[in-house]
PLY file of the C-alpha trace (Angstrom):
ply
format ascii 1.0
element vertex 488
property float x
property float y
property float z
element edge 487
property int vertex1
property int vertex2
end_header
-12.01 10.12 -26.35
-10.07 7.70 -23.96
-12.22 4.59 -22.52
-12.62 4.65 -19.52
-11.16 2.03 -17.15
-13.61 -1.26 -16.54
-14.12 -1.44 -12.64
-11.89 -3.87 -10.51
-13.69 -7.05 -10.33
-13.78 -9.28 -7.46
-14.68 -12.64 -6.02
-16.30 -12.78 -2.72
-16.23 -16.34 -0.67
-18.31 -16.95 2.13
-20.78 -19.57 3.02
-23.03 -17.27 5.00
-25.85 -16.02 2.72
-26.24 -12.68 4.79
-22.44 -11.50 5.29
-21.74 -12.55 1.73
-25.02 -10.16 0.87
-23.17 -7.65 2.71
-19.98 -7.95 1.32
-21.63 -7.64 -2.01
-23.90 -4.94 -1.82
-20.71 -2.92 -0.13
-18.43 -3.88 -2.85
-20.88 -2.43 -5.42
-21.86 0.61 -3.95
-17.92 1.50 -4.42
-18.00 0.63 -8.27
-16.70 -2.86 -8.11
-17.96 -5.65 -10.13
-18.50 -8.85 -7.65
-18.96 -12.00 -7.99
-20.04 -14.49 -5.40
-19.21 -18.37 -4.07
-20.29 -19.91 -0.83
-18.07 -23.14 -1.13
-14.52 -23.90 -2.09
-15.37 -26.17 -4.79
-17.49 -23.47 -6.38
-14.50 -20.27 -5.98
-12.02 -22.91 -7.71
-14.46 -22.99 -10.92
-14.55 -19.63 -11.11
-11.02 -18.92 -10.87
-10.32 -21.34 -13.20
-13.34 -19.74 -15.98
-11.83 -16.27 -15.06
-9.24 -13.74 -13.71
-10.03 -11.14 -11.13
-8.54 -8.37 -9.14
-8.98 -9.70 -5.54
-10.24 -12.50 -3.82
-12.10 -12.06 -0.31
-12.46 -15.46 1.20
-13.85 -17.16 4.99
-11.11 -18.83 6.26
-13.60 -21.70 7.24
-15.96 -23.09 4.58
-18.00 -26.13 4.11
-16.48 -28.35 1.72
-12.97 -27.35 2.98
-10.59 -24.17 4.38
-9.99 -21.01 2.28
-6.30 -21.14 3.48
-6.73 -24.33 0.37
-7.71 -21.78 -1.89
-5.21 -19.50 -1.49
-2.56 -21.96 -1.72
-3.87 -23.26 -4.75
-3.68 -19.33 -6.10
-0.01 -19.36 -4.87
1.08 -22.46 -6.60
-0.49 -21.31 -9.94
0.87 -18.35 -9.61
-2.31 -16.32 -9.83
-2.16 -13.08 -9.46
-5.39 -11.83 -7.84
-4.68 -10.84 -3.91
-6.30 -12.76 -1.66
-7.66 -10.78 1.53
-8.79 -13.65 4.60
-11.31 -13.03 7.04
-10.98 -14.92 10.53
-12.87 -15.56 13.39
-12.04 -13.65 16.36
-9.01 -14.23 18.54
-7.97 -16.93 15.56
-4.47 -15.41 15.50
-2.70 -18.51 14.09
-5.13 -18.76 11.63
-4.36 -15.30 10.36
-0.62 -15.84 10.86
-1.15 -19.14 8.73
-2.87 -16.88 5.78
-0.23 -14.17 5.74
2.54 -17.23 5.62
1.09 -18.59 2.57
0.71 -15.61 0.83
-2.54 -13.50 1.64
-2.36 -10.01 0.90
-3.84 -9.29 4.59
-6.45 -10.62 6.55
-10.14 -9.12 8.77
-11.08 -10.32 11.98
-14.94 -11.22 12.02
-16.96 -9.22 12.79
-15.82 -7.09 9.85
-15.20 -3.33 10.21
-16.76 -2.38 6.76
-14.40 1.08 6.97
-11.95 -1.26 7.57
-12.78 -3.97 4.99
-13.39 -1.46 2.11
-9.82 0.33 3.10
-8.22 -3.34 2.99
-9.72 -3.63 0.05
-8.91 -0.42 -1.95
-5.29 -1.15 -1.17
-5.65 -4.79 -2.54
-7.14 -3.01 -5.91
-4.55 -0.70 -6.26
-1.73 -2.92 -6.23
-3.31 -4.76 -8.70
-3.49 -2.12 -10.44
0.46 -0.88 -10.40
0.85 -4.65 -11.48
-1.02 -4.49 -14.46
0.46 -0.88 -15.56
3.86 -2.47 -15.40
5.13 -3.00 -18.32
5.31 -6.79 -19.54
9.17 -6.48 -20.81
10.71 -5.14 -17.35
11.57 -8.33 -15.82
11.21 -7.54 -12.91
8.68 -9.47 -10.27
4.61 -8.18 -9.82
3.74 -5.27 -8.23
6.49 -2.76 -8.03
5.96 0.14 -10.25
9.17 2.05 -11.64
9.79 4.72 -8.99
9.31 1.80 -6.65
12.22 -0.41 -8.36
14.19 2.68 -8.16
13.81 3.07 -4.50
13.95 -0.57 -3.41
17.29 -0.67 -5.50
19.05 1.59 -3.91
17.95 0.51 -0.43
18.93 -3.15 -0.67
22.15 -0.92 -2.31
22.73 0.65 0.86
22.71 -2.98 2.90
26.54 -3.66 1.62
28.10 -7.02 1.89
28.05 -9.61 -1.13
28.36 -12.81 1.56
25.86 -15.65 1.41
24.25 -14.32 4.26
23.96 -11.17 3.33
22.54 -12.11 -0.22
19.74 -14.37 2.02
18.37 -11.01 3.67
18.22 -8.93 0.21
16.49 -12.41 -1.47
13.91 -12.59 2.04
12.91 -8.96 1.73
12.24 -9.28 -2.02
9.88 -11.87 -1.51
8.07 -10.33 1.87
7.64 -7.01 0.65
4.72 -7.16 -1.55
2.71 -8.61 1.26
0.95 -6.85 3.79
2.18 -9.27 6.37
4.12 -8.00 9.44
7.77 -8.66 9.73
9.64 -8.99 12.68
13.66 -8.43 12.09
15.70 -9.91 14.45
19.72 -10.00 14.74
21.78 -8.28 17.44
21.92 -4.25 17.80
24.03 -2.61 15.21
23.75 -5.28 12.35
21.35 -2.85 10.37
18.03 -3.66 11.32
16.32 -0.38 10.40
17.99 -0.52 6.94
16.23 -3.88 6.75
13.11 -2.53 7.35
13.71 0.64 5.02
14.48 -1.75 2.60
10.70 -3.71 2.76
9.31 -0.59 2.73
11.46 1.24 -0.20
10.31 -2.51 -2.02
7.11 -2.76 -1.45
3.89 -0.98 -2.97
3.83 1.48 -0.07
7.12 3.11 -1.05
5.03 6.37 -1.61
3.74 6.53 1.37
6.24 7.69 4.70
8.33 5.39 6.92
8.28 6.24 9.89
10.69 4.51 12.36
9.85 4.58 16.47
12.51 3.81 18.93
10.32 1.60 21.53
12.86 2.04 24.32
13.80 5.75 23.94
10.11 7.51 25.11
8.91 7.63 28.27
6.38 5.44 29.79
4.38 8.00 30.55
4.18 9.28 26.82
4.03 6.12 25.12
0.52 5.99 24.49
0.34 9.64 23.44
3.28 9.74 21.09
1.57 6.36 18.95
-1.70 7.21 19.15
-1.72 10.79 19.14
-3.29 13.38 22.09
-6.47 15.72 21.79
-5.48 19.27 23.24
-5.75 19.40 26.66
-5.04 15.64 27.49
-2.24 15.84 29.55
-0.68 18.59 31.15
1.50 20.23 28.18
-0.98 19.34 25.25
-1.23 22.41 23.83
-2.73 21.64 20.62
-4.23 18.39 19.00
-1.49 15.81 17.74
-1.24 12.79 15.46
0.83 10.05 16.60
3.35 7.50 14.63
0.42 4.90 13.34
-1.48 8.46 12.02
1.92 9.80 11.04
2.52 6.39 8.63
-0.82 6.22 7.43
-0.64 4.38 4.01
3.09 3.54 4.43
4.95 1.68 6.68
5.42 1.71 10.44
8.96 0.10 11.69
8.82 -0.51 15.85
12.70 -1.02 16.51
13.90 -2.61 20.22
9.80 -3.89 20.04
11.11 -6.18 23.35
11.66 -3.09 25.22
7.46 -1.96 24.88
5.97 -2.44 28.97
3.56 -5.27 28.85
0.45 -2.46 29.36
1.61 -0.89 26.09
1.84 -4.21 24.56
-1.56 -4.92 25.23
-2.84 -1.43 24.09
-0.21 -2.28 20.77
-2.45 -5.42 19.92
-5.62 -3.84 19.77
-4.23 -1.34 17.16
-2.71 -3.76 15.10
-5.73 -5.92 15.51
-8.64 -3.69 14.95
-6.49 -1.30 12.80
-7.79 1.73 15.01
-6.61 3.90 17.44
-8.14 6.25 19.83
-6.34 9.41 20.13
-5.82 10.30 24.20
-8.81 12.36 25.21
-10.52 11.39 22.32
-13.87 8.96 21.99
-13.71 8.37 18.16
-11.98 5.73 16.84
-9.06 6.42 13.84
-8.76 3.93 11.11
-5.10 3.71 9.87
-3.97 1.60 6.76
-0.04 1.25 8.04
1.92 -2.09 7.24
3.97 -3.07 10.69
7.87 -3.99 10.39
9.04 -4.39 13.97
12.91 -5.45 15.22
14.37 -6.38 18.50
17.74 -7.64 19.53
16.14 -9.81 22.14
14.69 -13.48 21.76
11.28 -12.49 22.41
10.21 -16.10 22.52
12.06 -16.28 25.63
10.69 -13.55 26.70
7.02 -14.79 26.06
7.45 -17.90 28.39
9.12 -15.64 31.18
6.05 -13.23 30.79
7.67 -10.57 29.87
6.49 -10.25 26.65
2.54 -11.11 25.07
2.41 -14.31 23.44
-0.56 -13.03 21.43
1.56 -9.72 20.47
4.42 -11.29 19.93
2.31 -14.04 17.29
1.03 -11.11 15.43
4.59 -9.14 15.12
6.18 -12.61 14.04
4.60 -13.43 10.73
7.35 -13.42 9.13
11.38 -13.11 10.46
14.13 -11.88 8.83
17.18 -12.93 10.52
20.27 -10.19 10.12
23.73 -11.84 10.75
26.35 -10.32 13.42
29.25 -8.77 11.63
31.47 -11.82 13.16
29.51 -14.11 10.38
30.03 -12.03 7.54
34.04 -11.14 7.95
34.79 -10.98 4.13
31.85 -8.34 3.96
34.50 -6.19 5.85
36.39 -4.47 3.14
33.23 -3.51 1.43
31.74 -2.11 4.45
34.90 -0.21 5.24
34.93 1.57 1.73
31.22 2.50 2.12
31.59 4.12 5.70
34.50 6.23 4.44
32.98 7.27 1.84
29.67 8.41 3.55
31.35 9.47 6.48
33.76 12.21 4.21
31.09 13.14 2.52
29.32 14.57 5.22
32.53 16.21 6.47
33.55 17.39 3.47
36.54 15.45 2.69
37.75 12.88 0.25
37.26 9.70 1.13
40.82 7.62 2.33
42.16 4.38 1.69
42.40 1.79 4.21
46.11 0.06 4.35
46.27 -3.29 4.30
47.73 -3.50 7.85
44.69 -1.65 8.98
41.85 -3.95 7.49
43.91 -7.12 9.10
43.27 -5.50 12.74
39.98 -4.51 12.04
39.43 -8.33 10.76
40.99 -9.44 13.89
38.94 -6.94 16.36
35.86 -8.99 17.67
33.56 -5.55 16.86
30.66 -6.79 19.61
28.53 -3.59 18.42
28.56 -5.30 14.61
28.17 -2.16 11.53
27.58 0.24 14.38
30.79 -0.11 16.21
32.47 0.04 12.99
31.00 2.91 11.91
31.79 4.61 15.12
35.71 3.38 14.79
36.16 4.35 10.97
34.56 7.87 12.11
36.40 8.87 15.23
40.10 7.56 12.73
38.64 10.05 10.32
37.86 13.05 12.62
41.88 12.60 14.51
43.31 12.30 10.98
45.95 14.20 10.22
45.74 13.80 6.69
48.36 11.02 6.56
47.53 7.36 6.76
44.53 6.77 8.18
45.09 4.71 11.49
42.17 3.08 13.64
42.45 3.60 17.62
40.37 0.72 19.04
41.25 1.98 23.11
37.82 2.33 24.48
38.58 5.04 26.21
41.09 7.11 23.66
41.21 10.54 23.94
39.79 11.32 27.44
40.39 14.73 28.78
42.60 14.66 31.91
39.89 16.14 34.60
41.08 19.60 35.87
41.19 18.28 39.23
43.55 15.19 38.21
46.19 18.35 37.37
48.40 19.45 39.70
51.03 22.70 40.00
51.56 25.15 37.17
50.21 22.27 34.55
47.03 22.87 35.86
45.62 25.70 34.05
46.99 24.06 30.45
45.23 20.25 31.49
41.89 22.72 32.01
42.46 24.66 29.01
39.87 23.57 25.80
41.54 21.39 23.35
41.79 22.22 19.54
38.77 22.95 17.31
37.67 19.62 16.40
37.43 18.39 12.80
34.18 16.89 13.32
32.02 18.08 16.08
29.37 15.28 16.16
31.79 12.53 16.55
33.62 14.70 19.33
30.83 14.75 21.50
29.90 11.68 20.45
33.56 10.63 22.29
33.31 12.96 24.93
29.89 11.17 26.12
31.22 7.89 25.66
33.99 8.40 27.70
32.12 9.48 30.07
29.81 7.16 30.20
32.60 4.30 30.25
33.89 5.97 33.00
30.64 6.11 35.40
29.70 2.35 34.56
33.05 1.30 35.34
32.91 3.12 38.84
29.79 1.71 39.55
31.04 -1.86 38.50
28.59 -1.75 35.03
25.58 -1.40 37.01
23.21 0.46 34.56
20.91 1.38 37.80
23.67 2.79 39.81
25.00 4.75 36.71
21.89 6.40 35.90
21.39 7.30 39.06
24.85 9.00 39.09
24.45 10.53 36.07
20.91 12.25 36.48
19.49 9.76 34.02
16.94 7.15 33.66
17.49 3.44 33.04
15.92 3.94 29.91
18.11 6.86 28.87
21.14 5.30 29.73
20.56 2.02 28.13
19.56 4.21 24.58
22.94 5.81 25.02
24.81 2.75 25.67
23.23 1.35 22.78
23.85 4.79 20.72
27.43 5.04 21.32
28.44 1.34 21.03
29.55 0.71 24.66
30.20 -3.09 25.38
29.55 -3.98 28.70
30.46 -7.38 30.19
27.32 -9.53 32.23
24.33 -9.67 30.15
23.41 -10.38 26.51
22.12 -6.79 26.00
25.84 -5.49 26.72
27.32 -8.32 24.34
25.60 -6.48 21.36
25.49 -2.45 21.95
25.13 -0.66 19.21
21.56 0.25 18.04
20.08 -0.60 14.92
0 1
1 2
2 3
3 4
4 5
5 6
6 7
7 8
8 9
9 10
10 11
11 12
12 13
13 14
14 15
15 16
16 17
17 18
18 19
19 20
20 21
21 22
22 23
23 24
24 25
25 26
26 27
27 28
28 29
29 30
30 31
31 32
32 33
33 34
34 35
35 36
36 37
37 38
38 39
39 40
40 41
41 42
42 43
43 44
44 45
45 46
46 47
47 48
48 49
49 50
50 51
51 52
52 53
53 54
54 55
55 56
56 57
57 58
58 59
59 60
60 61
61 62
62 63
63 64
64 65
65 66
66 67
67 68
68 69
69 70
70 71
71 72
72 73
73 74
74 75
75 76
76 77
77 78
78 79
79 80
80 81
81 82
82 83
83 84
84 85
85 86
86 87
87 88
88 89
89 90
90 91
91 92
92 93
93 94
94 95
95 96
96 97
97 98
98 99
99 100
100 101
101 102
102 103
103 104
104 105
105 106
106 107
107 108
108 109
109 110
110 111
111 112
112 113
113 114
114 115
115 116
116 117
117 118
118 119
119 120
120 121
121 122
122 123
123 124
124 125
125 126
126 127
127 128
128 129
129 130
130 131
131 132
132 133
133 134
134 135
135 136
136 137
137 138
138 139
139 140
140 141
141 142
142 143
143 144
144 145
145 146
146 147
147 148
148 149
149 150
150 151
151 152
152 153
153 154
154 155
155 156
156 157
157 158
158 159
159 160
160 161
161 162
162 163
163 164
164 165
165 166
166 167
167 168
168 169
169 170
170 171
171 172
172 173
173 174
174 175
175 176
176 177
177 178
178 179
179 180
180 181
181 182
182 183
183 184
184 185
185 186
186 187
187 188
188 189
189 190
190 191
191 192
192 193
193 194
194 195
195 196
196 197
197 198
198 199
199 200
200 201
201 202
202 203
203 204
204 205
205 206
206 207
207 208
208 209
209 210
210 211
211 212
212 213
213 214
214 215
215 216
216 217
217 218
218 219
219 220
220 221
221 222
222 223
223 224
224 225
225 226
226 227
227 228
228 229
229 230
230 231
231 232
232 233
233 234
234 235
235 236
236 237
237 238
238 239
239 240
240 241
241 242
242 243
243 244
244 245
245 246
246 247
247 248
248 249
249 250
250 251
251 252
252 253
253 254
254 255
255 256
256 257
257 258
258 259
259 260
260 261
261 262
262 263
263 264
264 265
265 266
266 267
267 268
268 269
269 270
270 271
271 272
272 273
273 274
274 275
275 276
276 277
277 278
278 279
279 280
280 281
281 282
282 283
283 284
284 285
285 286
286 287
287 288
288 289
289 290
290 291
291 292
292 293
293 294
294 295
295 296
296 297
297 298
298 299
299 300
300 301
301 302
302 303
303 304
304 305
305 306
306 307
307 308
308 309
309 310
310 311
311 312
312 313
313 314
314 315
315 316
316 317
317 318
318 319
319 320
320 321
321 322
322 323
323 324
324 325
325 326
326 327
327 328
328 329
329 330
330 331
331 332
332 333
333 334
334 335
335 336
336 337
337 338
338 339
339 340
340 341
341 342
342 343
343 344
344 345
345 346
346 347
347 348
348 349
349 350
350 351
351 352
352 353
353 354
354 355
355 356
356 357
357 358
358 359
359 360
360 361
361 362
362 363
363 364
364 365
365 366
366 367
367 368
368 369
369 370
370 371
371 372
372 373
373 374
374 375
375 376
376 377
377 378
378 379
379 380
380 381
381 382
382 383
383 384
384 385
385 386
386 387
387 388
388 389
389 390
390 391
391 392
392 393
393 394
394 395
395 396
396 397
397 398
398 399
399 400
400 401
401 402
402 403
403 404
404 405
405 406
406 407
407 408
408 409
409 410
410 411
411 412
412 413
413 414
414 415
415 416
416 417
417 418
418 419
419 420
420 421
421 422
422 423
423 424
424 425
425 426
426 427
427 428
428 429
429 430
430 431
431 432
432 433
433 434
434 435
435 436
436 437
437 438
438 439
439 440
440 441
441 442
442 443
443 444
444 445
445 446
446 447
447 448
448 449
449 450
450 451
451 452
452 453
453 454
454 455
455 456
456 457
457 458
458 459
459 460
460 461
461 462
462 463
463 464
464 465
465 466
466 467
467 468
468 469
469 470
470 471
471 472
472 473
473 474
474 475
475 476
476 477
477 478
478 479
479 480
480 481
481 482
482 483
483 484
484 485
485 486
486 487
């Protein structure tokens, strides 16, 4: 008969006699074995007389701070996680914790839901550490099918450059922590593959990712579509619905163009990630939801936080950690390897075989300033391959190639052959990809690149047309938004 497993044990640290009671008596009653310190001195003898599974420590105690304890964990590399509780409102203090290596952190007053969810996850990566086996080599707390899955995302981030190799090294080491990342480089360098990459790394690679574009929803349906909506709560809510933090529940939650969130969504953002609840609309129960938050933005935000058009406090708890990705322009020698991956995904999914790039061709792609970084590439490589006529593949880098002579531009006998539809197109995605592009070039030209006046033309919002501008890679002149396009 197979033993069974000895309960997680577990050092509480707290100087106050009645929470530490608490924390105790909760810890048992879920089948933990606890032990107990109420100063700093005292935790360090008992880490040093024995291992544990987790470590729950006050940030403030009287002979000293528990961020001292858990940097004294780090630097022997101990491998208990350490889970911080903080006073409330103490934001840097948390930020401070996560920076140094805690495994998350409570706000006082604790949420015992909360703190025994916080826990549970601490446990069971623990766990998945100590059922890896000692001759992998490979670093704590990614099981197999996780090292399978973080592989072949950092795979998928292609480029061999030093600064390329800094992002795969950064999201090794942030991964395993609980901490939320902010990823930051301009639109179309591959931020969401950055963030699929923590994820597919990290303990949570299980659970679902589920990415959010913060600038594509409406205002009106923000709060609805990330918190979820009880039936009846707004004219069209037909049935009950979950929204993206209930949706990524035990996985990871990636917030891409963050800087784009209105400052009353922000606010109603930093509860969620604070109190790690959310009220569903029309609902009066709170939702407790374990998600880890990855969040990205083209913008500087800290600029943004001292024009006030950002929270300070939000933008503190998004910015634990930053991973920086660099603009294509800094990584020029990643070019060829980039080029061969594109083609090869992109005839894949058209059913062709992949083409060789001539020499010639690379050398004006290494010359063309690509503002929209992977994106625009991406975009270029797949409108050459949809026009090719199975000969050498050439790259047209005219903004406006291939736009249809309007019917009313033709004149005589011509007229009714300008009209006519052109041939079936190879690849129908990146035809009307083109065909709204061009249009779109077209309008914000006429109107002298001003988004407002665009939309307006078009029948669109300002939101809408700045997603598409983004989408399709359009560089506009005027603004730092139009010097980087493409979307992540």
């Amino acid at each position: 008969m197979p033993q069974a497993a000895s309960p997680a044990h577990i050092l509480v640290v707290d100087d106050e006699p009645d929470l530490r009671t608490l924390y105790e008596l909760t810890l048992l009653r879920e089948g933990y074995r606890v032990d107990a310190a109420a100063t700093l001195a005292e935790a360090s003898q008992m880490l040093e007389q024995q291992k544990f599974d987790a470590v729950i420590t006050d940030m403030r105690l009287p002979d000293g701070m528990g961020l001292e304890l858990l940097q004294r964990m780090s630097a022997q590399q101990r491998p208990e996680r350490c889970i911080v509780m903080t006073a409330y409102g103490s934001a840097e203090n948390a930020v401070e914790a996560l920076k140094a290596g805690a495994f998350d952190y409570l706000t006082k007053p604790v949420d015992l839901k909360q703190f025994r969810s916080v826990v549970a996850s601490a446990i069971q990566e623990s766990a998945t550490e100590r059922a890896r086996p000692a001759s992998t080599g490979t670093r704590p707390g990614i099981a197999a099918g996780e090292r399978a899955s973080g592989s072949g995302a950092l795979h998928r981030l292609v480029g061999e450059s030093a600064a390329m190799r800094t992002v795969k090294e950064r999201i090794g080491k942030v991964a395993r922590s609980m901490a939320p990342v902010l990823v930051r480089g301009e639109s179309g360098t591959g931020k969401e593959l950055v963030a699929r990459a923590i994820h597919a790394c990290s303990h949570r690679a299980d659970g679902p990712f589920v990415a959010v574009n913060c600038s594509a929803i409406p205002e009106t349906l923000l709060e609805a579509e990330f918190f979820g909506a009880k039936k009846g709560s707004y004219t069209g809510a037909s049935a009950d619905r979950e929204g993206y933090f209930q949706a990524a529940r035990g996985g990871t939650l990636f917030l891409d163009e963050i800087g784009d969130l209105p400052l009353p969504m922000q606010s109603k953002l930093l509860r969620a990630i604070q109190e790690r609840q959310v009220r569903a609309l029309g609902s009066t129960q709170e939702d407790t939801v374990d998600v880890r938050i990855v969040s990205a933005t083209h913008r500087d935000l800290a600029s943004d936080v001292q024009s006030g058009r950002f929270r300070q406090d939000l933008f503190y708890r998004l910015n634990v950690i930053e991973i920086l990705v660099p603009p294509l322009r800094e990584r020029r020698e990643d070019l060829p390897l980039l080029c061969q991956a594109l083609l090869a995904r992109i005839a894949q999914d058209s059913g062709m075989t992949p083409p060789q790039l001539s020499p010639h061709v690379l050398e004006q792609l290494q010359q063309h300033p690509l503002p929209g970084n992977v994106r625009e590439l991406e975009n270029l490589l797949h409108r050459a391959l949809a026009l090719s006529d199975g000969s050498q593949l050439q790259v047209d880098f005219s903004p406006t190639a291939c736009v249809p002579v309007p019917a009313g531009d033709a004149a005589g006998p011509d007229a009714a052959a300008a009209a006519a539809p052109a041939a079936t197109p190879k690849d129908l995605q990146a035809y009307l990809d083109q065909q709204e592009r061009d249009i779109l070039v077209k309008t914000l030209r006429e109107t002298n690149f001003n988004r407002t006046a665009a939309a307006q033309r078009l029948g669109l919002s300002l939101r809408q047309i700045r997603y598409r501008i983004a989408r399709l890679a359009i560089a506009t002149p005027g603004s730092e938004e139009a010097d980087d396009p493409a979307p992540t």
